[in-house]
C-alpha positions in Angstrom: 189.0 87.2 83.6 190.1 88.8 80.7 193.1 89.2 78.3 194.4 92.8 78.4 198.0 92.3 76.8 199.3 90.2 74.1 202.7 90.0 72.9 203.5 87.4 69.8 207.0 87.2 68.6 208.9 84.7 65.8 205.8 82.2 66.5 204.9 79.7 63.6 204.2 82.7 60.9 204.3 85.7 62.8 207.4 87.9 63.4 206.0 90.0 65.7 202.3 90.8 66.7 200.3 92.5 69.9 197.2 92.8 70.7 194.9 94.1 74.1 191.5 93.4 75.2 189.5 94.5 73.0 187.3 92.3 70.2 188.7 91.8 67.1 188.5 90.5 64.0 191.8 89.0 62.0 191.3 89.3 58.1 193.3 89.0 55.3 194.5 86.5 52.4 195.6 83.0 53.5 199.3 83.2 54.7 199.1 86.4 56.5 199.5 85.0 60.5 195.6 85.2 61.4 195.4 82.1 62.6 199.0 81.9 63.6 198.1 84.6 66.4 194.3 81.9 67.1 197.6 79.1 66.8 199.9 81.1 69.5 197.5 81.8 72.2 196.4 78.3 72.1 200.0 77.2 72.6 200.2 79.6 75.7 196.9 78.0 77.2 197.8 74.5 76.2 201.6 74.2 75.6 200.8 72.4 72.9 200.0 72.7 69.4 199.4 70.7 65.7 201.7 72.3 64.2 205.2 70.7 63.4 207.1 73.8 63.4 205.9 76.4 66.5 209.5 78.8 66.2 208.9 80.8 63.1 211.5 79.5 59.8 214.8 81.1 60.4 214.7 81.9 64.1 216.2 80.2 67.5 213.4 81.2 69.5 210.1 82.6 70.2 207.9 83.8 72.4 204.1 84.5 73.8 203.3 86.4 76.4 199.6 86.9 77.8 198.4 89.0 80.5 194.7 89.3 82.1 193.1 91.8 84.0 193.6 89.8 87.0 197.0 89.8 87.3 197.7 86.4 85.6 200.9 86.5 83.2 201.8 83.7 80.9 205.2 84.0 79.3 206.2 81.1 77.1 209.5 80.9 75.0 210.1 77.9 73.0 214.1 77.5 72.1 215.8 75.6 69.6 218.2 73.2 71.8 217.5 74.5 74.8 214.7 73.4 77.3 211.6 75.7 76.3 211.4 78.8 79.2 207.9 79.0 80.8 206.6 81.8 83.7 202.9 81.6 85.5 202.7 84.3 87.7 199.5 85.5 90.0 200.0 89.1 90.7 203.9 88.2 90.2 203.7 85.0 92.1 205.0 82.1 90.7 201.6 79.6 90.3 202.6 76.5 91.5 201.7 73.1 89.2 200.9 75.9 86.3 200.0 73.3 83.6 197.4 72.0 85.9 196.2 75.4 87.0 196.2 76.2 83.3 193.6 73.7 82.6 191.0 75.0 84.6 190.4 78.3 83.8 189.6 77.3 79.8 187.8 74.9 78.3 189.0 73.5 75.2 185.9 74.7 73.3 186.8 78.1 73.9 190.0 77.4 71.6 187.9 75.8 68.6 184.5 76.6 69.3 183.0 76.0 65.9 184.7 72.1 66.6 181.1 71.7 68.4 179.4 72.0 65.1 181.4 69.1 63.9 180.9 67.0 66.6 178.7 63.6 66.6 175.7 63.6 68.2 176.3 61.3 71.3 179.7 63.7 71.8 177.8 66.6 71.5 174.7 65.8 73.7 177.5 64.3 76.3 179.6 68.0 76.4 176.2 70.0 76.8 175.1 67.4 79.9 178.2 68.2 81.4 177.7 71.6 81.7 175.0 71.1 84.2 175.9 71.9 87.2 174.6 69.0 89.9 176.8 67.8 92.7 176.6 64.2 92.9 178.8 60.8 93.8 178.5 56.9 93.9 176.9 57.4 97.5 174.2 59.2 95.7 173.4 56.7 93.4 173.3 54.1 96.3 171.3 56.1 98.1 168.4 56.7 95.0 169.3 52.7 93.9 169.9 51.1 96.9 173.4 50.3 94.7 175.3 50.6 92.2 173.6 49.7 89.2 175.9 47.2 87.2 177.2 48.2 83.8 176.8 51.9 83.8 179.9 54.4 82.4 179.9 56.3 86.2 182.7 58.7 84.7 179.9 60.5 82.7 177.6 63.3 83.6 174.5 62.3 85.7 172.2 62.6 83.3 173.8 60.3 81.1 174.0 58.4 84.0 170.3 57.8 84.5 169.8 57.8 81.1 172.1 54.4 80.9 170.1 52.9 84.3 166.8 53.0 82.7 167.8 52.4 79.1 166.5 49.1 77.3 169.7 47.5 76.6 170.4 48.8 80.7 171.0 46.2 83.1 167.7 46.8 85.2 165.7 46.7 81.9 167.3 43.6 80.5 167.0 42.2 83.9 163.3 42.9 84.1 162.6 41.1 81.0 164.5 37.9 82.2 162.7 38.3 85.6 159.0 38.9 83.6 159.9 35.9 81.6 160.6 33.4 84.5 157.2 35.0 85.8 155.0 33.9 82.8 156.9 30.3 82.3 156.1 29.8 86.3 152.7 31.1 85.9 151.9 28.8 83.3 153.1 25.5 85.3 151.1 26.6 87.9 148.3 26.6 85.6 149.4 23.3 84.2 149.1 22.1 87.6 146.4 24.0 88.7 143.9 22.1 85.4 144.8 18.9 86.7 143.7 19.1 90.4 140.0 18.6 91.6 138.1 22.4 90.9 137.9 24.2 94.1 140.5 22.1 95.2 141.4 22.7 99.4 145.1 20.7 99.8 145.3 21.8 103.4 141.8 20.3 104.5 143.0 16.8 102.4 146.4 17.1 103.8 145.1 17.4 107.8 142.7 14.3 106.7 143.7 11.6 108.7 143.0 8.5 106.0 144.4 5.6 108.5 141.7 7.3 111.1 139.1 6.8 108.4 140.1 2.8 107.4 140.4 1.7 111.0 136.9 3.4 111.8 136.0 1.8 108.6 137.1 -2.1 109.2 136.1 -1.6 113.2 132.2 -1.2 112.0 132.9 -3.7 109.8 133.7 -6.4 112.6 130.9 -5.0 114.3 128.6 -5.5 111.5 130.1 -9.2 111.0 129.5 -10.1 114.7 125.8 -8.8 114.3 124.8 -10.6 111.2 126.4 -13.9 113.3 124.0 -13.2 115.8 121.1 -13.1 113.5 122.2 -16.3 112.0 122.7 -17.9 114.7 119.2 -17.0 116.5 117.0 -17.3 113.2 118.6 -20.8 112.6 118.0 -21.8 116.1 115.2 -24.2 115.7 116.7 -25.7 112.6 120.1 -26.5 114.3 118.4 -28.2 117.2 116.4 -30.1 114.5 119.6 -31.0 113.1 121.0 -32.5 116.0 118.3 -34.1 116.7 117.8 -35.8 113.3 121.8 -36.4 113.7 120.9 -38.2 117.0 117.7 -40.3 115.3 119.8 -41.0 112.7 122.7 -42.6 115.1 120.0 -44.3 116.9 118.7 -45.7 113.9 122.0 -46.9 112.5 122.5 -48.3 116.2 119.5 -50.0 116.1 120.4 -51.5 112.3 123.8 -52.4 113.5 122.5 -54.7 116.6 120.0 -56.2 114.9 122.5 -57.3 111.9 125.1 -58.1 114.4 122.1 -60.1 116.5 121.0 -61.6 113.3 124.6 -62.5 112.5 125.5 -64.2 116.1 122.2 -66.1 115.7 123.5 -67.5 112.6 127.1 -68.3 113.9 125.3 -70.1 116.8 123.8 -72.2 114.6 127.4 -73.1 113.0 129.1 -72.8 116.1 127.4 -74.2 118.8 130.5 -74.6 120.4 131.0 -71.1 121.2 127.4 -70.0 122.3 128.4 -69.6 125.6 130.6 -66.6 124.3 128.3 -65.4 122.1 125.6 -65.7 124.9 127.7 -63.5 127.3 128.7 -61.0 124.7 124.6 -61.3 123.6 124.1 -60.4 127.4 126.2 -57.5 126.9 125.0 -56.2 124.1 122.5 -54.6 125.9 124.9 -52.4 128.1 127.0 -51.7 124.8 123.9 -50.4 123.4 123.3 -48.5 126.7 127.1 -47.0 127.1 127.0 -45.6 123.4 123.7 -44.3 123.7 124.5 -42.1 126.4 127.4 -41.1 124.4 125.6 -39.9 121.1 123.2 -38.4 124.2 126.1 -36.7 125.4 127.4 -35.4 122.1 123.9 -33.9 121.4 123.8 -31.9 124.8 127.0 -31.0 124.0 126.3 -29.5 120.8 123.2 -28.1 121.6 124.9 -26.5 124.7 127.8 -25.1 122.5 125.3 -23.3 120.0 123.2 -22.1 122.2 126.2 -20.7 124.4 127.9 -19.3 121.3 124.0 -17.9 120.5 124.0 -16.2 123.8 127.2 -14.5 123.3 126.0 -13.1 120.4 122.4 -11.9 122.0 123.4 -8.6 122.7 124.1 -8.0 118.7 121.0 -10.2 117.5 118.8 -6.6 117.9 120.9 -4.6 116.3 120.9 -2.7 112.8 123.6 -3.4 110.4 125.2 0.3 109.7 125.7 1.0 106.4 129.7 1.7 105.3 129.2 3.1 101.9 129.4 6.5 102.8 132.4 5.9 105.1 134.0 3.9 102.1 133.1 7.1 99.5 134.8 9.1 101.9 137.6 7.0 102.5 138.2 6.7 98.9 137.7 10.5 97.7 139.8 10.9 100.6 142.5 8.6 99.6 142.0 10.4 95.6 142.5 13.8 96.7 145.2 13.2 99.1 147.3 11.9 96.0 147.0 15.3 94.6 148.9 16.6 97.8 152.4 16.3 96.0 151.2 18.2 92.6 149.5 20.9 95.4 152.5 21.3 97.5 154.7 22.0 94.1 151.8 25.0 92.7 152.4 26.5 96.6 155.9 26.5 95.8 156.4 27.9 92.4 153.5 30.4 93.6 155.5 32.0 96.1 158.6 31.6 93.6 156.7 34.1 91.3 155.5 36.7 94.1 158.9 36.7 94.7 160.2 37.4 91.2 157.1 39.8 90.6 158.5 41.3 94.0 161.7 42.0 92.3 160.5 42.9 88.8 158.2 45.6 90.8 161.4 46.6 92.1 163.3 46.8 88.7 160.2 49.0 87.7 160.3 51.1 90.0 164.4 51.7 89.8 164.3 52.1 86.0 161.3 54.5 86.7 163.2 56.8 89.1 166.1 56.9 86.8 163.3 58.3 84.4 161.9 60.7 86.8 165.5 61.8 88.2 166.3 64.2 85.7 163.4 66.6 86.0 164.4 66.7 89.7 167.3 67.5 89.1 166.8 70.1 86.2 164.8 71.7 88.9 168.0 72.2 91.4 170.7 72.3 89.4 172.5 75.2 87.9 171.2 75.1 84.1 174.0 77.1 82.1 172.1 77.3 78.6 169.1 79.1 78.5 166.1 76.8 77.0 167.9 73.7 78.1 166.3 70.8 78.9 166.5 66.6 78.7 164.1 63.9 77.5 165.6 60.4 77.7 169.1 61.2 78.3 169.0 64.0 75.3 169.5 67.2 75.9 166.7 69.7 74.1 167.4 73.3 72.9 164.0 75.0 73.5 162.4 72.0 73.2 164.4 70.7 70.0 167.6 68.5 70.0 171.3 70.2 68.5 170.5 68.1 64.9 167.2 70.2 64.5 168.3 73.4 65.2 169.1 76.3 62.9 172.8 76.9 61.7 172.5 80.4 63.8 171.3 78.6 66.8 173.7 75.6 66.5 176.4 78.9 66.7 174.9 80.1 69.9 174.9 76.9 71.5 178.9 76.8 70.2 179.4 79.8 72.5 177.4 78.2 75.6 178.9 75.4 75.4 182.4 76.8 75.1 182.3 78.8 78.7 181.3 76.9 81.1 183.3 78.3 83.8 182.3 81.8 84.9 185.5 83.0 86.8 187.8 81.6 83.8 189.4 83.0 81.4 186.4 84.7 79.6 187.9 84.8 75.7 186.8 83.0 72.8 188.9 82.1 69.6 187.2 81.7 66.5 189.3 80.6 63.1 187.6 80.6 59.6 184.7 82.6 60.1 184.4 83.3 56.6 182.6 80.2 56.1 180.0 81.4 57.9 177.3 83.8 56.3 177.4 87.9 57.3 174.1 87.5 59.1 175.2 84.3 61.1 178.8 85.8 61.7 177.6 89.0 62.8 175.0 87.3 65.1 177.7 85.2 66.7 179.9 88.3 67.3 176.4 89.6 69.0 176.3 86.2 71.0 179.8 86.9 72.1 179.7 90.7 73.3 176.0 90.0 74.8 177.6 87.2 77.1 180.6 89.7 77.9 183.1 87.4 76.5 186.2 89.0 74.6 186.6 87.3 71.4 189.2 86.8 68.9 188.3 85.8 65.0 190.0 85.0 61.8 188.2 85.8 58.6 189.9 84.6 55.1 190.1 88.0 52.6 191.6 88.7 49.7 193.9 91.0 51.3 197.5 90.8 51.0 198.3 91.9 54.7 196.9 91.0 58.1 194.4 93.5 59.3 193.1 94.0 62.8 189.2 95.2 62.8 188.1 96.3 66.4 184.4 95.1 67.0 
């Protein structure tokens, strides 16, 4: 769509001016309306302008009226205390929401292309992303992330997009680092933990062993051991025992025999002194002899006994009087590297645990990788699909590259091509470009941006500062 009609009348400095579709270039000394007629068709497109005053000094009204090759009229007439007349017609149709409809068949570029130029860098790299043509939503992110990726602009382009996902001041990235440094502060407890246990260290095998299993195996040998070594007491001090009781009974009968003959020798005596009682001391001397008897039998008595007790106690203890003491020291090493390791359980059980802490945090750091990685690899898929308006165009990190070079590194002549790509992006708008001051440009830059325009088939208009007195029109 093209411009084949314009009518300019009493419009900021311009009395009245008209123009059709062919290129042209406005020159002449400052004050002569070039860049009123840039100012008017802008204020058709836009309804809007800079300028304080849009009626032209002296006058109650103007007016601008456009018409394209399509059959789209614009007819705008501002009015001094009146409400300003507009008319968007299709084919003479009135378009319905025209400011809106307005909007999309220009870009704001196309108005003040050179504007690119003086642009900053993060402005200018974001309006060359958004010319790529890639039809996306937040359902396509969660389907590439899994989610939506926190702390992301989502109203940019998708390349900028990516870019912000796998940046380093990014969420995932910053959230990696924090996930990589719980990793290494749990890896080095479980190497603090891991020096202080036994080397080759099994904590399942010491936490089946069954240590109470172990001590009551331990004390039942033990008893078993103590009831032998009775046995071979008792039956290697056999012969000594007997000779003991029977030096116990000697010695009795001895003292027996001591005690009746001092108790004999005493009575004779008293019989002497008391003759009056010998016939008591007669009978009991009579008896004596059965005393002796009676307590005889009972030391006799006590030494069967006591020989019967040992050597019944002796026979209960035959069985073990054979047998080999077995040796507990092993059982008692075991027991007690047993009892050692098992207090290492605790120290074990914590290692396990912050082990499968870190596969799970290496789990998720694996998955941060691999996010931030697709957000790196995204673009060149979808440079590879998508409509790529600017020939040479390509991104590295969320920049966009011009053959290869970003817009800061390119030539003033190729920074002026760009201006134009940039400033169409939309092939079945309004195909016209508006370029003020061109003067500031050199001949062979100006003339190669003319070149730029007529070799992409857009209709231009330009201003060029001379020192002519009167506004000429020069048909390119």
């Amino acid at each position: 769509m093209k411009i084949s009609k314009i009518t300019i009348k009493s419009l900021f400095g311009i009395k009245e001016w008209s123009g059709d579709g062919k290129n042209i270039e406005l020159v002449g000394d400052n004050g002569t309306g070039k860049t009123s007629v840039i100012d008017a068709i802008r204020y058709a497109l836009t309804n809007a302008s800079d300028r304080e005053y849009i009626i032209k000094n002296g006058e109650t009204e103007g007016e601008i009226f456009i018409e394209t090759d399509s059959g789209l009229s614009i007819d705008r007439k501002p009015r001094q205390g009146m409400t300003d007349y507009k008319s968007v017609k299709q084919n003479g149709n009135v378009v319905p929401s025209p400011e809106t409809f307005l909007k999309t068949i220009f870009t704001p570029l196309q108005l003040s292309p050179m504007e690119f130029i003086s642009m900053d860098k993060k402005t200018q790299n974001a309006t060359i992303l958004d010319m790529i043509q890639y039809d996306w939503n937040l359902d396509t992110i969660k389907e590439w992330f899994g989610e939506l990726p926190p702390d992301v602009n989502y109203e940019q382009n998708i390349l900028a997009v990516l870019n912000d996902i796998q940046a380093e001041n990014g969420y995932y990235f910053m959230h990696r680092q924090d996930v990589n440094r719980d990793i290494r502060a749990k890896k080095a407890v479980i190497a603090d933990i891991g020096s202080s246990l036994p080397i080759d260290y099994d904590g399942e095998r010491w936490e089946k062993e069954n240590l109470s299993e172990l001590y009551t195996e331990i004390e039942k040998i033990r008893k078993n051991n103590e009831t032998i070594e009775k046995a071979k007491r008792l039956r290697d001090s056999h012969d000594g025992k007997i000779r003991g009781f029977q030096a116990d009974k000697e010695v009795k009968l001895a003292a027996l025999d001591r005690e009746m003959a001092s108790q004999e020798k005493n009575i004779e005596s008293e019989l002497a002194k008391l003759k009056e009682q010998i016939k008591n001391l007669e009978e009991k001397k009579a008896g004596l002899s059965g005393a002796k008897e009676d307590k005889a039998k009972v030391i006799s008595a006590e030494y069967e006994a006591a020989v019967s007790k040992y050597e019944a106690e002796e026979q209960s203890y035959a069985e073990y009087a054979d047998m080999e003491i077995t040796p507990i020291d092993d059982l008692m090493a075991k027991a007690n590297e047993t009892e050692k390791m098992k207090g290492h359980i605790n120290e074990w059980r914590r290692m396990l645990s912050i082990q499968e802490e870190v596969a799970t945090l290496q789990k998720e750091s694996n998955s941060l990788t691999e996010k931030i990685e697709l957000a790196r690899t995204l673009p060149g898929t979808i440079l590879e699909t998508a409509e790529i308006p600017i020939e040479g165009l390509s991104v590295k990190d969320g920049i966009p590259l011009i053959n290869g070079l970003p817009v800061s590194n390119l030539s003033e002549g190729e920074k002026l091509d760009l201006c134009i790509d940039v400033a169409i992006q939309n092939p079945s708008g309004l195909q016209i470009i508006l370029i003020d001051g061109t003067e500031k440009l050199s001949e062979e830059n100006r003339t190669r941006l003319y070149e730029k325009c007529k070799k992409k088939g857009l209709q231009f208009i330009a201003t060029r500062t001379t020192s002519n007195n009167e506004l000429t029109v020069i048909e390119l």
